[in-house]
C-alpha positions in Angstrom: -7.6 30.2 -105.6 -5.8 28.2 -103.2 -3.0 30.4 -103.0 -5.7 33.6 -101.8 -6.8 31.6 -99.2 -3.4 30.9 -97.3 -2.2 34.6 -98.1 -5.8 35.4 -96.6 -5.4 34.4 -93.5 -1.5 35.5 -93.4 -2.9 39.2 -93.3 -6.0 38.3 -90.6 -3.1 36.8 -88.4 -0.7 39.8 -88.9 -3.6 42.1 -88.3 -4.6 40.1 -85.0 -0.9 40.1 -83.7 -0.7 43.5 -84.3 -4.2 44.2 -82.6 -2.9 42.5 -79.4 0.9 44.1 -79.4 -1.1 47.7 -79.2 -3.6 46.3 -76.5 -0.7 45.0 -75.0 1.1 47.7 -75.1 -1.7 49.9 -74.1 -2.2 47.3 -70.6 1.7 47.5 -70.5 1.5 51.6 -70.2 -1.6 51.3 -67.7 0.1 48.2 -65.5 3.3 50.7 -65.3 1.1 53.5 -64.1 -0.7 51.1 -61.4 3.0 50.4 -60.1 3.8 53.7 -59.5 0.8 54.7 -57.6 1.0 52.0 -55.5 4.8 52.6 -55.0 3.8 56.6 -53.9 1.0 54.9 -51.7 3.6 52.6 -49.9 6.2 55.5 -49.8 3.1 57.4 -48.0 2.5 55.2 -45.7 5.9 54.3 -44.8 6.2 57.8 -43.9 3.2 58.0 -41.5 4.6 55.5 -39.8 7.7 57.0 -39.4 5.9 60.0 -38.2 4.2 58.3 -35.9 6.5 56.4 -34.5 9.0 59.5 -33.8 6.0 61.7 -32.3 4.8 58.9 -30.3 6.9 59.2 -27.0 6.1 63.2 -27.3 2.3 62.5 -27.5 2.8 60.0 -24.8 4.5 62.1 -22.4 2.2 64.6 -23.0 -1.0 62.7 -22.1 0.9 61.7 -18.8 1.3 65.3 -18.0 -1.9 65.9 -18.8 -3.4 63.3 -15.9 -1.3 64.3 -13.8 -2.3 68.2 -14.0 -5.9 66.7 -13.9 -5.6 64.3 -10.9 -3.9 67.0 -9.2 -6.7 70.1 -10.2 -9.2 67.6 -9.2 -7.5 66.6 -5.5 -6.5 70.4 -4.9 -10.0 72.1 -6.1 -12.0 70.5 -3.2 -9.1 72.4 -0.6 -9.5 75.8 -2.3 -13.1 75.3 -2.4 -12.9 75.1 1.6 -10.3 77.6 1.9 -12.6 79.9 -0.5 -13.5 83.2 1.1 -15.7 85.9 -0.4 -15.0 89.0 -1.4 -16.6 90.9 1.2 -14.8 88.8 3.5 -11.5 89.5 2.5 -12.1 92.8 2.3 -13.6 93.0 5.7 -10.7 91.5 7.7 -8.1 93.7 6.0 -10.2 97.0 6.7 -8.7 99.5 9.2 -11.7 99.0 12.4 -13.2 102.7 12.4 -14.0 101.9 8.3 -14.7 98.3 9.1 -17.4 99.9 11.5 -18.6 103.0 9.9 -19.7 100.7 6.5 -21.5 97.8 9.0 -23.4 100.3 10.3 -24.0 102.7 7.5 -25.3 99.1 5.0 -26.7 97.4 8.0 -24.6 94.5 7.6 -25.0 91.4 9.4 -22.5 88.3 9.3 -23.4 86.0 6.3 -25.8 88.2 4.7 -24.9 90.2 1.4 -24.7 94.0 0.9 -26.4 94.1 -2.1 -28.8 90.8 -3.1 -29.3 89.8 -6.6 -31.8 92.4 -8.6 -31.2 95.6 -6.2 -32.0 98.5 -8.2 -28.5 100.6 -9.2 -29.7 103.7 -8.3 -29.9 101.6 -4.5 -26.6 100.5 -5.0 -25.0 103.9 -5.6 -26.8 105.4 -2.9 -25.4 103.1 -0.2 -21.9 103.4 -1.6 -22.0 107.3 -1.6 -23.2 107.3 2.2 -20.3 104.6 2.9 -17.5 106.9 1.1 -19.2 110.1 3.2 -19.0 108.2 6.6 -15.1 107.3 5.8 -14.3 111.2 4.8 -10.6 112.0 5.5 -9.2 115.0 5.4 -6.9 113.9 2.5 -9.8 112.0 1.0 -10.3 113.1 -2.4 -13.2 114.3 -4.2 -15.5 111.5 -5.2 -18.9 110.8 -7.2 -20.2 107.4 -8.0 -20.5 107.9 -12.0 -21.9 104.1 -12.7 -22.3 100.7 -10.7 -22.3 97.5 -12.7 -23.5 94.4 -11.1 -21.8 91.0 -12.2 -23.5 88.2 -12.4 -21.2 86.5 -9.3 -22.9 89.3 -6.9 -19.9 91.6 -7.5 -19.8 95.0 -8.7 -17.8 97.0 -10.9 -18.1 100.8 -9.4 -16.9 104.1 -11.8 -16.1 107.2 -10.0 -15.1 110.7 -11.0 -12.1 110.5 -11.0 -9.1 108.5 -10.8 -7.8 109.4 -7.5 -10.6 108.3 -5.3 -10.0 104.7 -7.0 -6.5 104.5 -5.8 -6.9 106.4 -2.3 -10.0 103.1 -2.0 
């Protein structure tokens, strides 16, 4: 009997070494894969800051570019704002005098005042333009018709004729 006992715990201490070589082998495997991720991590990160560092002076340069086209839009808008002229004005002063006259008088226009204000009926609006294209009858004047009149929100107006000819002679 004394020899069992001995032998005994021979074979509980083999199986207990061999218990712990496959745990250790099994923390071994996960330890290796631990080091690897952590390796790709670093490698990651290594190369953001690689990337950032060579687009810095790119992003950089753009933001300065980016103030400056503000500072200056913001200094120059308040001049154009000034210098702003409508439409009608434009138009007006580049007008040969008899037309000039012949629409003041045909849309009773008086400096300052609009043509058409905000919610004049179309059908108002296409009259007035088809007396002013009467009044300003040439004889090389084409044929015209007012076929639609759209007013725009900015008190402009988007006019459709007949044709395409009395477009370009206007």
């Amino acid at each position: 009997m004394k020899l069992e006992e001995p032998i005994a715990r021979l074979e509980k201490l083999a199986n207990t070494i061999t218990e712990r070589n496959s745990n250790q082998i099994i923390l071994q495997a996960m330890i290796k894969r631990v080091e690897e991720a952590a390796d790709s991590v670093y490698s990651n990160i290594v190369d953001v800051k690689d990337t950032i560092k060579l687009l810095s002076p790119a992003v950089n340069s753009l933001k300065t570019k980016i103030d400056k086209l503000a500072t200056k839009t913001m200094t120059a808008l308040p001049q154009m704002m000034a210098n702003h002229q409508s439409y009608s004005a434009v138009t007006s002063a580049n007008l040969p005098p008899m037309v000039d006259r012949a629409l003041a008088s045909i849309l009773n226009l008086n400096p300052g005042t609009q043509i058409f204000p905000p919610n004049t009926p179309c059908s108002e609006i296409v009259n007035k333009i088809k007396l002013a294209l009467t009044a300003i009858k040439w004889e090389d004047t084409p044929t015209r018709d007012v076929k639609m009149v759209l007013p725009l929100c900015n008190g402009g107006l988007i006019v459709e004729f007949d044709n395409e000819n009395i477009a370009k002679w206007l």
